[in-house]
N, C-alpha and C positions, 0 to 999 in steps of 0.2 A: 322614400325608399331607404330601409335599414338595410347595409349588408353584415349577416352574419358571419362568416367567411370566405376568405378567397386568399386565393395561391394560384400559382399559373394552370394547376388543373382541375378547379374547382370552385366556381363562386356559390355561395345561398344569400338569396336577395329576399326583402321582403316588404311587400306593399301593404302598407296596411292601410290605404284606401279601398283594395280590392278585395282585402284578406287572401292575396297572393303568394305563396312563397315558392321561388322560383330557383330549380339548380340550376347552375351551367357545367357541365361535364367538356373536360378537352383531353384526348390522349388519351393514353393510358393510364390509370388509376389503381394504385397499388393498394390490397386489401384494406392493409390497416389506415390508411388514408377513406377508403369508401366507404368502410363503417361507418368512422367517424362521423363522417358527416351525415350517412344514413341516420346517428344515434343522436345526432345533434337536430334533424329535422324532426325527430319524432319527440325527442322534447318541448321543441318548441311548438310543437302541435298541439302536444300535450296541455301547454300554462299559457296559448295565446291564440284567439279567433284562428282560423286557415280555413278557407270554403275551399282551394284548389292549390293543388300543389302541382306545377311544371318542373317537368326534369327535362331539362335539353340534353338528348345526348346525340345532337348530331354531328360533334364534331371528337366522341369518345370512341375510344378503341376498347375492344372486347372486353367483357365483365368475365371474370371466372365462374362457371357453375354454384361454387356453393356462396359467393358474393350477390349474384342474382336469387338464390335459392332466401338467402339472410335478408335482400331489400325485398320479395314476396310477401316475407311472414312478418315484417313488419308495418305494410301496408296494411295489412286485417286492424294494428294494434293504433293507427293513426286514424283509420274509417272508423272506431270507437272513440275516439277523442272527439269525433266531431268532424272530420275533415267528410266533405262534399264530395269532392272529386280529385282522381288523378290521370293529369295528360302528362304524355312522354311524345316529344317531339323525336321520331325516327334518325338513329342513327344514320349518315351516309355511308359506314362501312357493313356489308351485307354479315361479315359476321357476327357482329356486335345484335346487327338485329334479331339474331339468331337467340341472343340470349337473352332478350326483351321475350321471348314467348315464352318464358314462367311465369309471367304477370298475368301473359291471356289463358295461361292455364291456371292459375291459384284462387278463379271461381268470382271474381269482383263483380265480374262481367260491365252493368250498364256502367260504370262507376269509373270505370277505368279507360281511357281515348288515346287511340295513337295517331299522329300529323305529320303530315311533310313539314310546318311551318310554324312557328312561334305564333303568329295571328290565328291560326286556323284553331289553335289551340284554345287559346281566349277566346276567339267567339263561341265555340261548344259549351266554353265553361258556363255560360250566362244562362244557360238550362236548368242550372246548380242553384242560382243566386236565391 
């Protein structure tokens, strides 16, 4: 496991056994903080294997519209680099979930999994492998 960052609301982990890279979201997450790290995933996507990329946000507080609108359109530019799949483990707060539904609208479809559970999540991925 490499971690690429982490701060108390944000870790990116990465397994390169599994070709895993994995966020952890906590809280609230202020823009210029969630790019970042959006911009940082997609580099690394860009210059290193990734079959599935997990974003845990079960324990983050709502994404602003056009923060969710900016991780949509860069998911198109990381499924060109190569990436396999993306699972997002279900927020547990109901509005946060709300803005996870730009992802099920910006057309990925099979490509894209949403989970109650971190496991549930890896085992889908193994469809990908």
């Amino acid at each position: 496991m490499m971690v690429l960052f982490a701060n108390d609301n944000v870790e990116v982990i990465y397994d390169a056994n599994n070709y895993e890279l994995l966020q952890v979201w906590r809280g609230y997450v202020p823009t210029e903080l969630f790019r970042e790290v959006i911009d940082l995933s997609v580099s690394f996507v860009r210059n290193n294997r990734v079959d599935l990329l997990i974003s845990d946000t079960s324990q983050q507080k709502v994404v602003s519209g056009s923060d969710a609108d900016y991780a949509a359109l860069v998911l198109g530019m990381m499924l060109g680099y190569g990436l396999k799949a993306m699972a997002f483990v279900l927020p547990h707060d109901v509005f946060t979930r709300f803005s996870l539904k730009k992802f099920a609208d910006a057309g990925h479809g099979d490509q894209v999994g949403y989970f109650e559970h971190l496991e549930e999540a890896r085992k889908w991925s193994r469809f990908f492998k």
